[in-house]
ZAMARGU-4260 file (C-alpha; in steps of 0.2 Angstrom, whole numbers, plus 5000, padded with zeros to 4 digits):
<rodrens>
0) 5299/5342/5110 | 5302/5352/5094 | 5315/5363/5092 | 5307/5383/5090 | 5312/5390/5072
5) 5330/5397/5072 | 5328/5416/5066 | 5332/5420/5052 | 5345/5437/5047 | 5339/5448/5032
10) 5354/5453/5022 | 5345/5455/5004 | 5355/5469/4999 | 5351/5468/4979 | 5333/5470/4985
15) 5334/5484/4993 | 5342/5492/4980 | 5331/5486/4968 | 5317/5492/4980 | 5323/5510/4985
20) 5326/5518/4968 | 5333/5533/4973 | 5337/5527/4994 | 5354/5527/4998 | 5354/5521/5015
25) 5352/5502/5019 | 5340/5494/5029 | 5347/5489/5045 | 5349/5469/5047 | 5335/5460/5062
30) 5330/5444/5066 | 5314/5438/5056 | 5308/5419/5061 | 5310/5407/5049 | 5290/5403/5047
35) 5287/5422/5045 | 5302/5424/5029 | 5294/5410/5022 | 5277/5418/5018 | 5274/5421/5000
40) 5274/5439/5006 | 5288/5440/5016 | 5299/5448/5003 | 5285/5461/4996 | 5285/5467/5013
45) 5303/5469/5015 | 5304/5477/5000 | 5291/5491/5005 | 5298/5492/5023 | 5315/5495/5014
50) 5308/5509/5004 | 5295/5516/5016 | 5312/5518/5028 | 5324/5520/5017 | 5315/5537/5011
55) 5313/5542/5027 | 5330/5542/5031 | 5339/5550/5014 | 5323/5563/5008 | 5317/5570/5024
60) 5314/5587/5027 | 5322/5588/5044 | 5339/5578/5045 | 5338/5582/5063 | 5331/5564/5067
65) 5343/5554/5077 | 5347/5541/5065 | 5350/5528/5076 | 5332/5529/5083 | 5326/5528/5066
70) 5337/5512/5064 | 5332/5507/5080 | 5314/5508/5075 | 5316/5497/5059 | 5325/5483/5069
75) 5310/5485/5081 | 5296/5484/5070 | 5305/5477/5054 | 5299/5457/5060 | 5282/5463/5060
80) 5282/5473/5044 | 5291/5456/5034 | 5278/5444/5045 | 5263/5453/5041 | 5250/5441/5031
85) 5239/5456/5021 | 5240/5473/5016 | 5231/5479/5031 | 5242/5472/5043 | 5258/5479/5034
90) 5251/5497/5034 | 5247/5493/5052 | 5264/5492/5055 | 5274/5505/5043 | 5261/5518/5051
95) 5268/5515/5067 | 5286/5516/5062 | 5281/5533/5053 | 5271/5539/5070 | 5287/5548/5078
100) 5291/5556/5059 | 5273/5567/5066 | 5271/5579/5050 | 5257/5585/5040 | 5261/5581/5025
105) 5271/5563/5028 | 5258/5549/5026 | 5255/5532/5019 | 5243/5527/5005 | 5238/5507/5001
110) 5236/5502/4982 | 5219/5504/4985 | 5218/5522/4988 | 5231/5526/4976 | 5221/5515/4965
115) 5204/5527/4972 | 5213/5543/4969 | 5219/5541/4952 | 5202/5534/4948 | 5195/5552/4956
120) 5182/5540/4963 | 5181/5534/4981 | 5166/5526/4988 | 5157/5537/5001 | 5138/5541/5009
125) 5141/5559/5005 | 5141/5569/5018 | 5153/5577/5030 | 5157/5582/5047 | 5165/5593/5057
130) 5167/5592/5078 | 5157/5607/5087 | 5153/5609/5108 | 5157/5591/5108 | 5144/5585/5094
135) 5148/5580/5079 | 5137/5588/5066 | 5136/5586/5046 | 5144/5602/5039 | 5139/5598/5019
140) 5130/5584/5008 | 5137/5581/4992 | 5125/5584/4977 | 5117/5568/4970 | 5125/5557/4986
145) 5116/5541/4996 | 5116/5555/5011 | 5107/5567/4997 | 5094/5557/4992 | 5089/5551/5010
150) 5086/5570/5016 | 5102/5572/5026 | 5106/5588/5030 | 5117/5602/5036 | 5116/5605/5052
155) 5109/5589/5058 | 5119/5581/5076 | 5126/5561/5071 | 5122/5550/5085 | 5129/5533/5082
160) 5134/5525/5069 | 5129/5507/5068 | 5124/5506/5084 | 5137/5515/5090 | 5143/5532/5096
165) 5159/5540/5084 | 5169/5543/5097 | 5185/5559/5094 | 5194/5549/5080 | 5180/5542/5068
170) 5184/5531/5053 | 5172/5532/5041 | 5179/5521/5026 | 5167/5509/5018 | 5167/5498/5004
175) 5155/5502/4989 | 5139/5493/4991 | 5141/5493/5008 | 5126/5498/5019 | 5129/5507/5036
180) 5114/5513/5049 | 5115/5532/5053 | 5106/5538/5068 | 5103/5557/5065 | 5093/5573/5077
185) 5087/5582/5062 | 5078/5598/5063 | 5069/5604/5081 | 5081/5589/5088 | 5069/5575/5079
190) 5077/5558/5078 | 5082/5549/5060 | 5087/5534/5056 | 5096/5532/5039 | 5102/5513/5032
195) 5114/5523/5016 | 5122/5514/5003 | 5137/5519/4999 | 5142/5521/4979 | 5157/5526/4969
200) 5157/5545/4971 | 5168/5555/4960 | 5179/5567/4973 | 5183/5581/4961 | 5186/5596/4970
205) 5170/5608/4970 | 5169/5624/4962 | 5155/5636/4965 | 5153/5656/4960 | 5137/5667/4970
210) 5135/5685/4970 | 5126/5689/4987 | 5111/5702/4989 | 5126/5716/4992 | 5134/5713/4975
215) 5150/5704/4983 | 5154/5690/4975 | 5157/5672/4983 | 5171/5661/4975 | 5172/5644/4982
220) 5186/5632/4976 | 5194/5616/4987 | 5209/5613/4975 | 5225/5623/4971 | 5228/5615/4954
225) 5225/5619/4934 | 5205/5616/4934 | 5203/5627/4948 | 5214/5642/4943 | 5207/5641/4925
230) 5189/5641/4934 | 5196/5658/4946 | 5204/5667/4933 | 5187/5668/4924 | 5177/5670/4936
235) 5189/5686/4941 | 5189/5693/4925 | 5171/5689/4924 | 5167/5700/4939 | 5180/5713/4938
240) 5167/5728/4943 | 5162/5718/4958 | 5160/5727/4974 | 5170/5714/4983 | 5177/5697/4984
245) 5177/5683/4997 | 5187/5669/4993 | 5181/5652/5002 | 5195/5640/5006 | 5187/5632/5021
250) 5187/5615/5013 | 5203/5619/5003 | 5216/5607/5008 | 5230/5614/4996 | 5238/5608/4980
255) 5251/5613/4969 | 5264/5625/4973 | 5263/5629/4952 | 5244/5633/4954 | 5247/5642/4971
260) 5260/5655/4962 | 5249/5660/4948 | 5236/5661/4958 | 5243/5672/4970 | 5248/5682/4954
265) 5231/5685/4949 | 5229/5697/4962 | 5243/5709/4957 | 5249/5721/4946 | 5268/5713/4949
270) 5274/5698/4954 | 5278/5697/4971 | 5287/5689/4986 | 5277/5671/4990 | 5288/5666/5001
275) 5301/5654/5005 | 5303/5632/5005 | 5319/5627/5011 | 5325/5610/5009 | 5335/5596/5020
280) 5353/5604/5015 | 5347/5621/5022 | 5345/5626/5001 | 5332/5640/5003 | 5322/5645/4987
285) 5314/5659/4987 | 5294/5657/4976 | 5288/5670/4965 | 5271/5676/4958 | 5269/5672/4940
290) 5260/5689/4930 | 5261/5680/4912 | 5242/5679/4910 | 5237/5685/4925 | 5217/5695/4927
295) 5225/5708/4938 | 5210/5707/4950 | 5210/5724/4960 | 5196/5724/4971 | 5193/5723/4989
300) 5196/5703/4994 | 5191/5693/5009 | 5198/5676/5014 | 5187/5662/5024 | 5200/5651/5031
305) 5198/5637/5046 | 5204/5620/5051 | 5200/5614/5033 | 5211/5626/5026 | 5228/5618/5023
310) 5244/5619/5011 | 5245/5629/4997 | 5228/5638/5003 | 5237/5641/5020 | 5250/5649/5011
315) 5238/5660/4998 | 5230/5666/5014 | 5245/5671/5021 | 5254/5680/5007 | 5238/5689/5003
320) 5237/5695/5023 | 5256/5700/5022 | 5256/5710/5008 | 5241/5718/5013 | 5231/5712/4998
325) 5218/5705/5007 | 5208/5701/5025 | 5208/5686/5031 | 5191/5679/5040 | 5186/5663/5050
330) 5196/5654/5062 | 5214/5650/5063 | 5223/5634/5050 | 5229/5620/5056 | 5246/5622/5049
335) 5250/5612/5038 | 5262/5618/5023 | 5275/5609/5022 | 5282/5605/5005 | 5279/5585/4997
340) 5284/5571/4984 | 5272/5556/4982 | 5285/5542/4981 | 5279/5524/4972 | 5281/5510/4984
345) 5285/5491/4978 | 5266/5485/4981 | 5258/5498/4974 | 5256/5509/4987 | 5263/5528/4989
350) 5273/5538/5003 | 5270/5554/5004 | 5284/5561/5011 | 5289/5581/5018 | 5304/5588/5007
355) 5303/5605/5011 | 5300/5618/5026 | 5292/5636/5022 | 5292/5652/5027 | 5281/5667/5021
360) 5287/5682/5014 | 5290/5689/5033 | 5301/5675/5039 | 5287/5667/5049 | 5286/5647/5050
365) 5266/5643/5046 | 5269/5622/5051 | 5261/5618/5066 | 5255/5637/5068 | 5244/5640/5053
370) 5236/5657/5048 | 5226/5669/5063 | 5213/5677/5054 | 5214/5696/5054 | 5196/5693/5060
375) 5190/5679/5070 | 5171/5671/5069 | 5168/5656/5076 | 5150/5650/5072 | 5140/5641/5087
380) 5133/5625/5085 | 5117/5634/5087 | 5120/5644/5072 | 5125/5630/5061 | 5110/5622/5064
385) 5101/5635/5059 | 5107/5635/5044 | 5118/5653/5047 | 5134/5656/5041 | 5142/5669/5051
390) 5160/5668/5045 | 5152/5672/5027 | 5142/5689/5033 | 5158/5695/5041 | 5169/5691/5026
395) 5155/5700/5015 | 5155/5715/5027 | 5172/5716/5030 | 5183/5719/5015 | 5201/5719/5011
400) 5212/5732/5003 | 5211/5736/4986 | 5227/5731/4975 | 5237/5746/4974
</rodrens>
């Protein structure tokens, strides 16, 4: 009988170092079998587990981990990581070992969605969702989308998706080209079945500007970055004499912290206190408003916040509410603010990794907690169905205060 394969010890030192840039600490040694670290790919992913761990362990946000857990999880899952055969398999397994890290802003991206997002183009149907009274219902199509041209619509419930319900954690990634069946209630609950192709859509943040019946102007932006506040500043000096503003981040998920401080400025006379991001060492530095530039909006503002709502819009929201600048409507954010650095990994891929804790300008800790609307609206399914938008009418009825 044969003898089994004697396992084998990493100790690749000048790879790791190599591999981790700017890591310090060393990956701890563990057994790998000898058919596994003779895999053409077995010292790629020993190089990625290295930095992925590495990162984790010198660049953190919160030192507070027990290192020898974190150790004890790389010897655990290390032979897994270095055996894996493809990219899917690997990322399997550096997602598990980042599990207990449990942030919002810590995550993992394959070379193909780095590869997707600096392309601006990801392959999609077109439409999304959001979870009410236990349905999943599409909240928006996207303009000239698959979803778009078959007649989806906002509104309509989702009832399986190839044949199969979606269950609480859908995944909806598909290949370009590749054809999925969609069983829809449209309107008055009639079925639709929808085969829809998906095709390279570009995913540049929407930017829409509306003045309602009332004069208040709607201003919708899903990005904190240069586009957007160029688009905002504009529109702001474009609409000075407006009767009110409602700002809609509801399907913001953040951005730059050098967008969010210019932005904030554009509704000041002065600069003023955005808060606070303090990093692994307890070094707290303390963010500003910029005024260089700034259209000095002074009108009455309105926020639309809720569970899409995240980072840097988080923050807006919430400096705006504490200086009394503005009222915030909608339901309350997820919470998610914490501070990151997009770190290349030796395949390709990125980690994004939490560098930095924040508090607003009042000392309060928004991770985990998010924003509470100054007035909450929680539209029914019913509603959205209907094609209402409750949170909107509130927001235009309900304005904030006036820069001083």
């Amino acid at each position: 009988m044969p003898r089994p394969p004697a396992p084998l010890r990493f100790a690749l030192p000048l790879l790791l170092l190599a591999a981790a840039g700017c890591v310090s600490t060393p990956l701890p040694h563990f057994p790998v079998p000898a058919e596994a670290a003779a895999h053409p790919s077995a010292a790629r992913n020993l190089a990625v587990l290295g930095r992925v761990w590495g990162l984790v362990a010198d660049q953190h946000f919160d030192p507070s981990r027990d290192a020898r857990e974190w150790a004890a999880a790389a010897r655990r899952l290390g032979p897994a990581a270095v055996a894996a055969l493809d990219e899917a398999a690997l990322y399997a397994v550096l997602r598990e070992l980042l599990a207990p890290v449990a942030d919002s802003h810590t995550r993992l991206l394959t070379p193909q969605e780095v590869a997707e997002n600096r392309a601006a183009v990801r392959p999609r149907a077109g439409f999304g969702l959001v979870r009410m009274e236990n349905e999943w219902v599409v909240s928006e199509v996207l303009p000239l989308s698959p979803a778009a041209a078959a007649g989806v619509r906002p509104g309509w419930l989702v009832r399986a998706r190839a044949g199969a319900p979606l269950g609480l954690n859908p995944d909806f990634r598909v290949a370009a080209g590749e054809t999925v069946e969609w069983d829809f209630l449209g309107a008055a609950d009639h079925p639709v079945r929808l085969r829809l192709t998906a095709k390279a859509i570009r995913t540049t943040a929407r930017r829409e500007a509306r003045v309602l019946s009332s004069g208040v102007v709607v201003l919708r932006f899903d990005a904190f970055d240069g586009p957007a506040r160029r688009w905002l500043s504009a529109r702001l000096r474009e609409h000075r004499a407006a009767p009110g503003l409602v700002l809609d981040l509801r399907h913001n998920p953040g951005g730059e912290t050098l967008s969010l401080g210019i932005i904030v400025g554009e509704f000041f006379p002065q600069a003023v206190d955005c808060g606070t991001f303090i990093s692994r060492g307890g070094w707290r530095a303390a963010k500003s408003s910029w005024t260089w530039g700034s259209a000095r909006h002074a009108g009455p503002v309105a926020i639309l916040v809720g569970p899409g709502t995240g980072s840097a819009a988080e923050i807006f929201a919430a400096v705006l509410q504490e200086h009394g600048r503005a009222r915030v409507v909608g339901t309350p954010t997820p919470g998610a603010v914490l501070a990151s650095h997009f770190y290349a990994l030796p395949d390709g891929g990125q980690l994004q990794l939490s560098r930095e804790d924040y508090v607003t300008p009042r000392g309060r800790r928004l991770e985990g907690t998010g924003v509470l609307p100054d007035l909450e609206v929680r539209p029914t399914l019913a509603q959205l169905r209907a094609g209402e938008d409750p949170a909107l009418a509130a927001a235009a009825a309900f304005p904030g205060a006036a820069a001083p």
